[in-house]
C-alpha positions in Angstrom: -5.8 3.3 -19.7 -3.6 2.0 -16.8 -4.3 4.5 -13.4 -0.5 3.1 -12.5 1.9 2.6 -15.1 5.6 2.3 -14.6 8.2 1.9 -17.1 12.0 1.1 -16.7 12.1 2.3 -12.7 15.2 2.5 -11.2 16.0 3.2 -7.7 19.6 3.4 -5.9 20.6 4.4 -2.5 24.5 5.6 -3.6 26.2 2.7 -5.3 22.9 0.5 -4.2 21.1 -0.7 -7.2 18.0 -1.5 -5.5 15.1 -1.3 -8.2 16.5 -2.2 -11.5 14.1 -1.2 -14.0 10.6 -2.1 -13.4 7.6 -2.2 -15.8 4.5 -2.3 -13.7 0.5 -1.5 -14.1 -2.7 -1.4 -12.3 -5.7 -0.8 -13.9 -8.7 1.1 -12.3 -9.7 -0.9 -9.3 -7.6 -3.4 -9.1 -5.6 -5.3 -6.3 -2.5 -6.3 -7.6 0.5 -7.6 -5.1 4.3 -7.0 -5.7 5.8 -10.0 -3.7 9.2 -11.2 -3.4 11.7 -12.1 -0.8 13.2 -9.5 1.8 15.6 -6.8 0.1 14.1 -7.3 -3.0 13.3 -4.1 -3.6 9.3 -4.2 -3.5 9.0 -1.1 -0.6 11.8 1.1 -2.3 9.5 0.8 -5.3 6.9 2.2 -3.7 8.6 4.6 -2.1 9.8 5.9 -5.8 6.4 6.1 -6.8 5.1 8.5 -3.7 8.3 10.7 -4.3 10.3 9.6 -0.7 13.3 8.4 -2.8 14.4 9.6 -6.3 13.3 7.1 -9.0 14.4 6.9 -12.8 12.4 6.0 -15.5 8.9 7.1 -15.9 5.9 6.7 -13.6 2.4 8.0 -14.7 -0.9 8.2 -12.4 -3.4 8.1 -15.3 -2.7 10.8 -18.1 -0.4 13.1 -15.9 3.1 12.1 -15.3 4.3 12.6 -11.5 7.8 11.0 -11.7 10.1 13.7 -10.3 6.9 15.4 -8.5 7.5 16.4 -5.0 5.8 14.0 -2.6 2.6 16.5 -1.5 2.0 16.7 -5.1 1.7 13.3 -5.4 -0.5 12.7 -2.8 -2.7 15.9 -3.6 -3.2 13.8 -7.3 -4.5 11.0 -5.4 -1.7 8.1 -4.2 -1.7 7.4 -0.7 0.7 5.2 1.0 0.6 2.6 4.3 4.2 2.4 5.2 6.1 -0.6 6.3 6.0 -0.3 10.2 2.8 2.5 10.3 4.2 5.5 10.9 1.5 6.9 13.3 1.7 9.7 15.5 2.0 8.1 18.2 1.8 11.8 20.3 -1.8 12.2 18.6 -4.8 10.8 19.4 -6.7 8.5 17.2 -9.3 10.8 15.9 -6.3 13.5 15.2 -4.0 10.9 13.0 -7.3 10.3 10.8 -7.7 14.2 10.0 -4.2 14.6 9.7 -4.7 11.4 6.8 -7.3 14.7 5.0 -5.3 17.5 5.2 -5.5 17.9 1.7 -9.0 18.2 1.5 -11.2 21.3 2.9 -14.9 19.5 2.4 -15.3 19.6 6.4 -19.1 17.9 5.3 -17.3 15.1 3.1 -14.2 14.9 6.1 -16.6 13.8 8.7 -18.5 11.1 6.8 -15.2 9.6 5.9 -14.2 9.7 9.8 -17.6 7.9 10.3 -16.6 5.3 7.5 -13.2 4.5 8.6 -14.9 4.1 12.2 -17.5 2.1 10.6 -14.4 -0.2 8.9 -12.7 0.0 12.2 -14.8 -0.1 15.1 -12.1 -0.7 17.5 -10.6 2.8 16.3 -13.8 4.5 17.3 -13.9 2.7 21.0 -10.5 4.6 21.0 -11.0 7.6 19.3 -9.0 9.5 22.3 -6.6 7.4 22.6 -3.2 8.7 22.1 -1.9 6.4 18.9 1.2 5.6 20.5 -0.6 3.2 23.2 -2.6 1.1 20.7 -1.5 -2.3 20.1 0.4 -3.2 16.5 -2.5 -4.5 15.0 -4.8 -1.5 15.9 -1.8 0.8 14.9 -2.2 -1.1 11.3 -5.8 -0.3 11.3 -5.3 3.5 12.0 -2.5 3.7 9.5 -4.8 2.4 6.8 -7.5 4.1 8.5 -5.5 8.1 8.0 -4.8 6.5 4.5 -8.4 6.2 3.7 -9.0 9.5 4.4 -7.4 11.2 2.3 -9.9 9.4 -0.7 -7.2 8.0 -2.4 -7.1 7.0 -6.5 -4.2 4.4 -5.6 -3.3 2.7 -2.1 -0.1 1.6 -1.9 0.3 -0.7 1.4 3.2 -1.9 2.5 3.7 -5.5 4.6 0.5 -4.9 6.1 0.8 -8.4 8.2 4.3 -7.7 9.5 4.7 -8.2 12.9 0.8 -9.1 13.4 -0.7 -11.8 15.3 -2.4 -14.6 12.6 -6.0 -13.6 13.8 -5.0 -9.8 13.7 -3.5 -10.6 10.1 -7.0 -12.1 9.1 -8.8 -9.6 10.1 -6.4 -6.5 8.1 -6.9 -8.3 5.2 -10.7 -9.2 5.5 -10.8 -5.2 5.8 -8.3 -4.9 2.8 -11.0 -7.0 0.6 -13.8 -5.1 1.7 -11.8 -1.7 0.7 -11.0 -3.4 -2.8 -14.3 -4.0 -3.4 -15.8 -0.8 -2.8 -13.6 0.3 -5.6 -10.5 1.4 -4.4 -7.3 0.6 -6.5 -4.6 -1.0 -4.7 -1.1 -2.0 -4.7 0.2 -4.2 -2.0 3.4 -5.3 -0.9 3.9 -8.1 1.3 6.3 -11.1 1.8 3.9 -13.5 2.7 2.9 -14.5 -0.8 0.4 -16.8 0.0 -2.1 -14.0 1.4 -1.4 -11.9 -0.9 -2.4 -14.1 -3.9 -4.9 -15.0 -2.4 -6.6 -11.8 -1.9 -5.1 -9.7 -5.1 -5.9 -10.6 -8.7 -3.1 -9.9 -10.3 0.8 -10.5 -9.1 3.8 -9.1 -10.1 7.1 -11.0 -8.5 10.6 -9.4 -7.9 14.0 -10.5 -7.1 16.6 -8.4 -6.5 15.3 -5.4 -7.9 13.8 -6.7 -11.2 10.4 -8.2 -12.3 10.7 -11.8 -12.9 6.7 -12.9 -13.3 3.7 -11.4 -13.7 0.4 -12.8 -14.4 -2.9 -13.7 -12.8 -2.7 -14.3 -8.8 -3.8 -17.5 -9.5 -2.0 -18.5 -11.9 0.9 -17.1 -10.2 0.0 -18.9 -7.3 0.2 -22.4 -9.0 3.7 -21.6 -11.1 5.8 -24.3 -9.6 9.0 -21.6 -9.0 6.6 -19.7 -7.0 5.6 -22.5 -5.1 8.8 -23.5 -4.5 10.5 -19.7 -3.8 7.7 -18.3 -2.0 4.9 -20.5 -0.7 7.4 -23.1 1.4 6.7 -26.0 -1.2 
């Protein structure tokens, strides 16, 4: 069974058509990418799967259907997303954003092992800890957003253009982390316009263009399809 399955998604902001009836899925523990061009309609998806935007169709997290849930129930059943631009509280310090990322969770025990994990992923966020988030560079804001995500223990992380706006070595190193995160099990859907990085590190690709799915296959095969290569990889 999928743990993400969408069928026939729509999305639309007034007379916007912006997602136009998307079949996606993501099996347990995979990394799958959703690339495509700007104003494609990759983070509205997302944002109709966590509940931020109404979506049509029918989205299921495993066996239980959470299309039309409120978005605290959906993230109480396990989704957690990184939004485009990190949305940190930039007021709060470091340490304070994380345990805000757990607030559905009362295990204090099982709270502070993941603090000491996501410190353990992110050193630099530890060497901060007190820092007030607002004052941390871009990349380290990325880090912390991913970071608060973890903490909630997510089923499915949904990031969203994790690279934008990064420096190439700071990119490297958010996606080094990203791997590591994949393989320790976590299932993940990431959004990201630059397609080479992202097929790179996902196994499985999913390509949209102006709201609709128009490939999906193997990363590497993807990766080698000569419209891709042409559309998305500057070849």
């Amino acid at each position: 069974m999928s743990l993400l399955a969408a069928r026939r998604v729509k999305v639309a902001y007034g007379g916007i058509h912006a997602v136009r009836g998307v079949d996606l899925e993501i099996a347990e523990g995979e990394l799958v990418c959703l690339i495509g061009a700007n104003g494609a309609g990759k983070s509205s998806f997302l944002k109709g799967v966590m509940g931020l935007v109404h979506a049509h169709g029918e989205i299921q997290l495993g066996a239980q259907r959470i299309s039309g849930l409120p978005t605290h129930a959906i993230a109480r059943l396990g989704i957690a997303l990184v939004p485009e631009g990190r949305g940190v509280f930039g007021r709060l310090s470091v340490r304070e954003n994380l345990e805000m990322g757990a607030f559905t969770r009362k295990d204090k025990t099982g709270i502070r092992d993941d603090l000491d994990k996501v410190f353990g992923l992110f050193p630099r966020l530890a060497e901060r800890s007190r820092q007030a988030a607002g004052t941390l560079s871009g990349g380290e804001q990325q880090m912390l957003a991913i970071g608060r995500a973890l903490m909630s223990r997510p089923r499915l992380l949904l990031l969203d253009e994790p690279s934008m706006g990064l420096a190439p070595l700071m990119v490297h190193k958010i996606y080094a982390t990203i791997a590591d995160i994949a393989a320790q099990g976590v299932t993940i859907l990431l959004v990201e316009q630059n397609a080479n990085l992202a097929l790179k590190t996902s196994q499985k690709a999913y390509v949209m263009e102006s709201g609709v799915i128009r490939l999906h296959g193997p990363s590497a095969e993807l990766a080698q399809d000569p419209m891709v290569r042409a559309a998305y990889l500057g070849e």
